[in-house]
C-alpha positions, -999 to 999 in steps of 0.1 A, spaced: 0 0 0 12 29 -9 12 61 20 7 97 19 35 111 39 38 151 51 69 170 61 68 184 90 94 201 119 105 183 149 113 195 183 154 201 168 139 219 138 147 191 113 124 179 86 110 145 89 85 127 68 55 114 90 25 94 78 -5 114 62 -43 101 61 -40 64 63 -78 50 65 -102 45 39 -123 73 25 -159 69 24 -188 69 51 -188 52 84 -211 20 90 -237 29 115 -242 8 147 -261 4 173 -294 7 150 -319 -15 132 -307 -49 125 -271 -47 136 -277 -33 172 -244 -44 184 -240 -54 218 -277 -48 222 -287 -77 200 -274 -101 230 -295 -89 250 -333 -93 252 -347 -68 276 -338 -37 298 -330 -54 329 -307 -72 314 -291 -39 298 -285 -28 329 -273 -59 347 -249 -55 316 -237 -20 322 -236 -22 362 -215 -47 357 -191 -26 335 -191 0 356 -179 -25 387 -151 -33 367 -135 -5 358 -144 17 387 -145 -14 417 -114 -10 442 -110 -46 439 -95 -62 415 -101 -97 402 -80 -119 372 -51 -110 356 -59 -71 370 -55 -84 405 -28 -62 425 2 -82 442 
């Protein structure tokens, strides 16, 4: 594949090449909506959607830690 590159200074002053745009043109796919709902698809109803999410937020904001996250 073949890259757009840009000149640009660094922190010395010199000229480097960096990478230009490197994704696709075009439109983004939706999600989330009619038939491909993503994660939502899994499950059927909203207390289930929330069991879901409560549970996301325990992980990430929980001060303990469980698997390989666990704290020696």
């Amino acid at each position: 594949m073949d890259y757009k590159t840009i000149e640009k200074e660094d922190y010395s002053g010199t000229r480097v090449k960096v990478l230009g745009e490197t994704y696709a043109p075009g439109v983004p796919e939706s999600r989330g909506v009619g038939e491909d709902r993503g994660w939502r698809k899994h499950l059927t109803d909203r207390n289930e959607m929330l069991r879901y999410l409560k549970n996301g937020e325990r992980y990430w904001y929980s001060s303990d830690w469980h698997g390989s996250e666990k704290k020696r």
